[in-house]
C-alpha positions in Angstrom: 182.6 291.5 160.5 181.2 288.8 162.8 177.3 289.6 163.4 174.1 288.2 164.8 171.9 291.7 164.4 169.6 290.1 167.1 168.3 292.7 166.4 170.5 295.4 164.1 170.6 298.7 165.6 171.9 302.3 165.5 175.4 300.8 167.4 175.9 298.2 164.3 175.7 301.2 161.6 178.1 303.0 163.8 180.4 300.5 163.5 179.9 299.7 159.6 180.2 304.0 159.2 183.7 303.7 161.1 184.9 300.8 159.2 184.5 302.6 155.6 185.9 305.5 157.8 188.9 304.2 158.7 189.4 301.8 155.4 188.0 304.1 152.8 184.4 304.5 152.0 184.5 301.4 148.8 185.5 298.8 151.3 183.8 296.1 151.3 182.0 294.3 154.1 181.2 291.1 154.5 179.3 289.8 157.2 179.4 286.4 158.9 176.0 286.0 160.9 174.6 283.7 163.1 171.5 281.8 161.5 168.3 280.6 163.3 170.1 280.6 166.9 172.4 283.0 168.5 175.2 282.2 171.1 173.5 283.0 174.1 172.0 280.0 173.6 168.7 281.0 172.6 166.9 282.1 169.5 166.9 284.9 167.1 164.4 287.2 167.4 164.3 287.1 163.5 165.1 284.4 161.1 168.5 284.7 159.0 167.1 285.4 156.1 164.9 288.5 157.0 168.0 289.5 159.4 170.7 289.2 156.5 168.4 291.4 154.0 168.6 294.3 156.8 171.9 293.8 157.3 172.5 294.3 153.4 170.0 297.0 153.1 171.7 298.7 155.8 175.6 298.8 154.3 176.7 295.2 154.7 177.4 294.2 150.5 177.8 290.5 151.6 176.2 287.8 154.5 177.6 284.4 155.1 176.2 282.5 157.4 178.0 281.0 160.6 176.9 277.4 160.9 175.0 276.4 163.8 177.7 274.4 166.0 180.3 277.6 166.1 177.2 280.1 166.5 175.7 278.4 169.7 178.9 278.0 171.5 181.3 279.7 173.5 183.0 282.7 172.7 186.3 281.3 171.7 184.4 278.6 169.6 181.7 281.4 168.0 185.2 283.3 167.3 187.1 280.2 165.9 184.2 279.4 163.3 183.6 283.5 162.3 187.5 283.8 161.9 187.3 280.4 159.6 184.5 281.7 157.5 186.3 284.9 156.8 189.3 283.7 155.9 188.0 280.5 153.7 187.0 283.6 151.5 190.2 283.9 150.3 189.2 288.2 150.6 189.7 289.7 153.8 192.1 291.8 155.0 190.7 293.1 158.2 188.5 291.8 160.8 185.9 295.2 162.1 184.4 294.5 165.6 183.4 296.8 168.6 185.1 296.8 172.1 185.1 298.7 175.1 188.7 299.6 175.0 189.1 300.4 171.3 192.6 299.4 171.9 193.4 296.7 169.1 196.8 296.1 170.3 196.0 295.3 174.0 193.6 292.8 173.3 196.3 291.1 170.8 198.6 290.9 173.6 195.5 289.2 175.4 195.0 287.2 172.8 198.5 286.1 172.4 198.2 285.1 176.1 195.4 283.1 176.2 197.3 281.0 173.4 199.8 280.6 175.9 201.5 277.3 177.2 202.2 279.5 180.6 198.1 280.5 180.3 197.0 276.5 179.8 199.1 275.5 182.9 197.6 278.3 185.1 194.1 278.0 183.9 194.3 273.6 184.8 196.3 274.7 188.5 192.9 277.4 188.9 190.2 275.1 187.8 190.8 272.7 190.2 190.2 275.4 193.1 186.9 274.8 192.2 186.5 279.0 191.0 184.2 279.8 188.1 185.8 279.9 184.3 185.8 283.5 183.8 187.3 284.3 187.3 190.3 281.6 186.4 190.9 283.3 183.3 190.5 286.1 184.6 193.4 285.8 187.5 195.8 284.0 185.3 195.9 286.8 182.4 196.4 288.8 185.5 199.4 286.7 187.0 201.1 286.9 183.4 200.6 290.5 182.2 199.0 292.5 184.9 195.4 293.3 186.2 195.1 296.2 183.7 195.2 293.7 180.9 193.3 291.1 182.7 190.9 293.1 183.3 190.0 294.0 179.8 188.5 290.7 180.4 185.5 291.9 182.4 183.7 293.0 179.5 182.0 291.3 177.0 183.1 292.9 174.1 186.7 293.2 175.3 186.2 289.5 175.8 185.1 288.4 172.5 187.3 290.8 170.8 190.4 288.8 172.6 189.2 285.5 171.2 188.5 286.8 167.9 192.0 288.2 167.7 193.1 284.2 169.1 191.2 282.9 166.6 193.1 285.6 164.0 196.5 283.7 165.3 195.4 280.4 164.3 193.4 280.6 161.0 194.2 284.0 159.4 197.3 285.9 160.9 197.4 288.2 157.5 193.9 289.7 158.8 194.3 292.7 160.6 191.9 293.4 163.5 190.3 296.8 163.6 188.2 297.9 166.4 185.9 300.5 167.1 185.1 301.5 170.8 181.6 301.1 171.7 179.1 303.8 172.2 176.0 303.8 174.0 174.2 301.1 175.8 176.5 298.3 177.8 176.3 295.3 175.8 173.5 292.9 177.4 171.8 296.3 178.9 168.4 295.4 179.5 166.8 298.9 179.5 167.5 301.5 177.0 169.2 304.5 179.1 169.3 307.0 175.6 172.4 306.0 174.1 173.1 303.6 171.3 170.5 301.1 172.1 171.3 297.3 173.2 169.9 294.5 171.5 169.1 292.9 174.7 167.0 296.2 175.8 165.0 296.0 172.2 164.0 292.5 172.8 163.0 293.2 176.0 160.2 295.8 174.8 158.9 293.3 172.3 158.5 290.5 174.8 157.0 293.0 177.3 154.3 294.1 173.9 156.5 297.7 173.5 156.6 297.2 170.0 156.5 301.1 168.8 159.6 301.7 171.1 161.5 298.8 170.2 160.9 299.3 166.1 162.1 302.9 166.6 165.5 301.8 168.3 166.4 299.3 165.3 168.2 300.2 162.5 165.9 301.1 159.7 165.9 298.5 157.4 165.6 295.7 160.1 162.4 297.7 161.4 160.9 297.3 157.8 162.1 294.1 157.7 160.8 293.7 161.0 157.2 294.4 160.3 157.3 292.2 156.9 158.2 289.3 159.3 154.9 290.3 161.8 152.7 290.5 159.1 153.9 287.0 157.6 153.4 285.2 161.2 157.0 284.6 161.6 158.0 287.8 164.6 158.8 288.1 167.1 160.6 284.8 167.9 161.0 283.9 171.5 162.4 280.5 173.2 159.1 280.8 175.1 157.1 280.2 172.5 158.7 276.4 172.2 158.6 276.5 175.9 156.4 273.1 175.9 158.5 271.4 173.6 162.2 272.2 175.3 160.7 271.2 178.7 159.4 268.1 176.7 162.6 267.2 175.5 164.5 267.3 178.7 161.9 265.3 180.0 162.6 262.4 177.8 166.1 262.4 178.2 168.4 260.4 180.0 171.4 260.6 182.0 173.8 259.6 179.5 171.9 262.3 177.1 172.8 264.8 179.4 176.2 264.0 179.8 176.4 264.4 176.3 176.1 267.5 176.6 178.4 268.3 179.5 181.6 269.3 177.7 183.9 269.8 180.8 182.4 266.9 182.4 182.2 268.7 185.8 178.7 267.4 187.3 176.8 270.2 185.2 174.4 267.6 183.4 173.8 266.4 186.5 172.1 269.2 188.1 170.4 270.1 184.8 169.1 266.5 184.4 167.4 266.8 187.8 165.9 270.6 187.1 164.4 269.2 183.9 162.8 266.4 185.4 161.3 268.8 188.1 161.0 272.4 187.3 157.7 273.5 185.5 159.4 276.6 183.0 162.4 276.9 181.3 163.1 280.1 183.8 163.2 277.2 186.8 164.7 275.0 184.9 167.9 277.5 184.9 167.4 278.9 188.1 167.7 275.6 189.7 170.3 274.3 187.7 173.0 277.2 187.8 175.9 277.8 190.4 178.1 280.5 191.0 180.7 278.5 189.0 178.6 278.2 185.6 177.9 281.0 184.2 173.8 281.5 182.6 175.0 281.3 178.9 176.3 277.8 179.4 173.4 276.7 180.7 171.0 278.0 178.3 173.3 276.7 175.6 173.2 273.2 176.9 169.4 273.5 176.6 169.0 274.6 173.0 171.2 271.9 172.5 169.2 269.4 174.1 166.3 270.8 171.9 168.2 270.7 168.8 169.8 267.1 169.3 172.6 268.2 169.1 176.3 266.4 170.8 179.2 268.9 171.2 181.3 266.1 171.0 180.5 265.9 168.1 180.7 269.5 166.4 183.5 269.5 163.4 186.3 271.3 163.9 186.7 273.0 160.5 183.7 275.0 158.7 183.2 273.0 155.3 181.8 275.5 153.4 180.6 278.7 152.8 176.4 279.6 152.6 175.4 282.5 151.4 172.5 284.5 152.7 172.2 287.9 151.1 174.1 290.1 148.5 173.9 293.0 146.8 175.7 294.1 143.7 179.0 294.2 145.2 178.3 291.4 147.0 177.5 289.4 143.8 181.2 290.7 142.6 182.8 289.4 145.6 181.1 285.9 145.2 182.5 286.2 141.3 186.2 286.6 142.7 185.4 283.8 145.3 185.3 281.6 142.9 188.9 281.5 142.0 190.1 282.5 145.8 187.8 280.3 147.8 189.6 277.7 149.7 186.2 275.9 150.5 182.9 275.7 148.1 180.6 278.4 147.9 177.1 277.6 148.5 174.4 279.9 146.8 171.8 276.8 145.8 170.7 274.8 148.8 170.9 271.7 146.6 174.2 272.2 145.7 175.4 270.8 149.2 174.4 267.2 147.7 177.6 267.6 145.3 179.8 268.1 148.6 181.0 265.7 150.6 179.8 263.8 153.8 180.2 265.9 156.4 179.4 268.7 154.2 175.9 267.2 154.1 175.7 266.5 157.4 176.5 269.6 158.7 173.6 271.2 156.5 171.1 268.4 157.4 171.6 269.7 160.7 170.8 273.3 159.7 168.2 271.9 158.0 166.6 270.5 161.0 167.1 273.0 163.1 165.3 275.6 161.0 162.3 273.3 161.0 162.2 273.9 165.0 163.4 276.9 164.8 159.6 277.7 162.7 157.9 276.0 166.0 158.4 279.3 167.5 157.0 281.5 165.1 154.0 283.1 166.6 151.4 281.8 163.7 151.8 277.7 163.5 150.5 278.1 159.4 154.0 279.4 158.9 155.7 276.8 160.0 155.9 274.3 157.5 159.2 272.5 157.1 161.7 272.4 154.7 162.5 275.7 154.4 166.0 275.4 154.8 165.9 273.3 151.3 164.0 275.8 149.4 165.5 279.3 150.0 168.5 280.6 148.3 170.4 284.1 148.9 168.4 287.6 149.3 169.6 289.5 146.8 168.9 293.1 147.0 
C-alpha cells in the first residue's frame, strides 16, 4: 500500500481488513508512507515516526518511507516514487488502494491511456487553449475511450488509482493492482457526515480545538499514538504554526527563485512571487495567487517547496534506496528476505546512508533538513531540536 495516515482512520483498517480478505489473512503488508510532508503540499499532522508505529500497531507488518521529492508532488509523481519503492523490494505482488469505482480493470484501461502517444498529443493540442490540467485530461481520456472512462477521473481516488496503475506499467508490470471501493466520507470531506471518517474532516476538528471528536474518529492506535505525541510537545502539527517563517522565506526570494519552482513554466511563479511580497497570511498568499487554471494543491506545493529549498528541477528520477520506519515481527522477516531480493540498499541505521553513494546522501541530507523545519512547527519550541533525522532508527513493535 501507498499511505500518508494523515491521520489513520476507520476507512484505512477497512481497507487493510479487505486486503487480507481478498489475499488471505497471512499476507503481508507493507506500507510506503509519506514522511514529515504530505502531497497536498502541506504538513503532516504527525511526524513519520509516531504515524508509522500506528500504522504497524494497527495491521500494517512493514513501513517504508516515500522520500520527500515523490511525497510532495503530483499525483503521477507521488505514484511513480510509491510504485518504485514497492517494487525495489524485490516482494510485492499486489499493489492495495481504495477507489471510488472499485473497478481495477477500468482504471487500467485509464491508465494504459494516459501512457498513451494519442493521450500526449491531445493533452499538448488542449493545453494550449489555455483550460486547466485536470479539465485537458480530463476531455482527452474522453475523446479516446469515452466520457464514462473519462470521467472516472473526477475523483480523487479514481484519479490516483489511475496513476498508480501507470506507474505499475513502467516499474513493476508483475504487480497486480487490487482495489477496494471506498466507504464513507468523500475523500477531502471537510465535515464528518457519520460514515467512514475523512482525514481532512479529523484535522479540521483539531485545528478548530475539537480534540475529543477528532481522537474518537482515528483509528485506535494513531489516537494513542496521538496523545503520546501531545503530551511530548510535538501534536498537532499545522503549516500555521510556521506561518512566519514560510511568509519569511517568500519574502526573501527572488524572481529567478520562483521560477525555480514553476515546473510548467506557465507565468505561475509570477503571480506567486507578487502574492508573497504582498499578502500578510499564507491563506492570502494562495487566494491571490491561484486561477481557475491552477488547481490549490499546486500552489500550496510550490510553497512548502519554497520553505524547504527545494528545486523540482532538480528531484531524482529514481528512489536510491529504501528507509525503514517501523516493523514488527513479520516485518523484521521481510527485511531478512530483502536482503537477498533488494534491488536497492536497505536502510535501517541512519548512518548507514554514508556508505551509499552521492546522491544517496544527498537525497537523505535533504530529509534531513527538512525534518529540522518540519520540528519548527511542533507546538512546544523545546522539542524541536535538530538532528533528529540522524538519530532515530525504525519503531519496532
Amino acid at each position: 500500500m501507498i499511505i500518508e495516515y494523515n491521520p489513520m482512520h476507520c476507512g484505512h483498517l477497512y481497507l487493510l481488513e479487505q486486503t487480507r480478505a481478498r489475499l488471505g489473512a497471512g499476507t503481508a503488508v507493507v506500507g510506503v508512507m509519506s514522511g514529515d510532508f504530505v502531497q497536498r503540499g502541506d504538513f503532516a499532522v504527525l511526524r513519520r515516526h509516531a504515524r508509522a508505529e500506528a500504522a504497524v500497531r494497527s495491521g500494517v507488518d512493514l513501513v517504508l518511507e516515500l522520500p520527500l521529492p515523490w511525497a510532495v508532488s503530483s499525483a503521477e509523481r507521488f505514484a511513480d516514487g510509491g510504485v518504485q519503492v514497492l517494487a525495489k523490494t524485490g516482494l510485492v505482488t499486489h499493489l492495495a488502494f481504495g477507489s471510488e469505482c472499485g473497478d481495477a480493470a477500468a482504471l487500467q484501461e485509464v491508465a494504459a491511456c494516459l501512457d498513451s502517444e494519442l493521450y500526449h498529443a491531445g493533452l499538448r493540442r488542449f493545453l494550449g487553449e489555455g483550460m486547466s490540467f485536470a479539465a485537458c485530461r480530463q476531455a482527452v481520456v474522453g475523446g479516446i475511450l469515452g466520457e464514462t472512462q473519462a470521467a472516472l477521473l473526477e475523483t480523487p481516488n479514481n484519479n490516483l488509482g489511475a496513476e498508480y496503475c501507470k506507474a505499475l506499467l513502467h516499474h513493476a508490470p508483475g504487480i497486480r493492482p487490487l482495489t477496494v471501493p471506498r466507504r464513507g466520507d468523500a475523500h477531502d470531506t471537510p465535515v464528518w457526515e457519520g460514515g467512514n471518517p475523512s482525514a481532512t474532516a479529523i484535522r479540521k476538528l483539531l485545528r478548530s480545538g475539537e480534540r475529543e471528536r477528532a481522537l474518537a474518529l482515528m483509528a485506535p492506535a494513531m489516537g494513542e499514538v496521538y496523545e503520546k505525541e501531545e503530551a511530548a510537545g510535538r501534536a498537532p502539527v499545522f503549516l500555521e504554526n510556521c506561518e512566519r517563517a514560510v511568509l519569511a522565506r517568500l519574502r526573501s526570494m527572488t524572481e529567478a527563485d520562483f521560477a525555480a519552482l514553476d515546473e510548467g513554466r506557465e507565468g505561475l511563479c509570477n503571480r506567486l512571487y507578487g502574492a508573497g511580497r504582498a499578502a500578510v497570511s499564507l491563506a492570502e498568499v494562495l487566494e491571490t495567487a491561484k486561477t481557475k487554471r491552477y488547481a490549490h494543491a499546486r500552489l500550496r506545493r510550490m510553497v512548502l517547496w519554497a520553505y524547504l529549498g527545494l528545486a523540482p528541477g532538480e528531484f531524482p528520477e529514481k528512489v536510491p534506496y529504501l528507509r525503514v520506519l517501523a516493523a514488527n515481527e513479520t516485518g523484521r522477516a521481510l527485511l531478512a528476505r530483502m536482503r537477498g531480493s533488494a534491488s536497492v540498499p536497505v536502510l535501517t541505521k541512519p548512518n548507514h546512508v554514508r556508505r551509499l553513494d552521492g546522491d544517496a546522501q544527498a537525497l537523505f541530507a535533504l530529509e534531513a533538513r527538512a525534518a529540522d523545519l518540519y520540528a519548527l512547527a511542533y507546538p512546544n519550541l523545546a522539542a524541536a531540536a535538530g538532528g533528529s533525522a540522524w538519530k532515530e532508527g525504525p519503531v519496532i513493535v
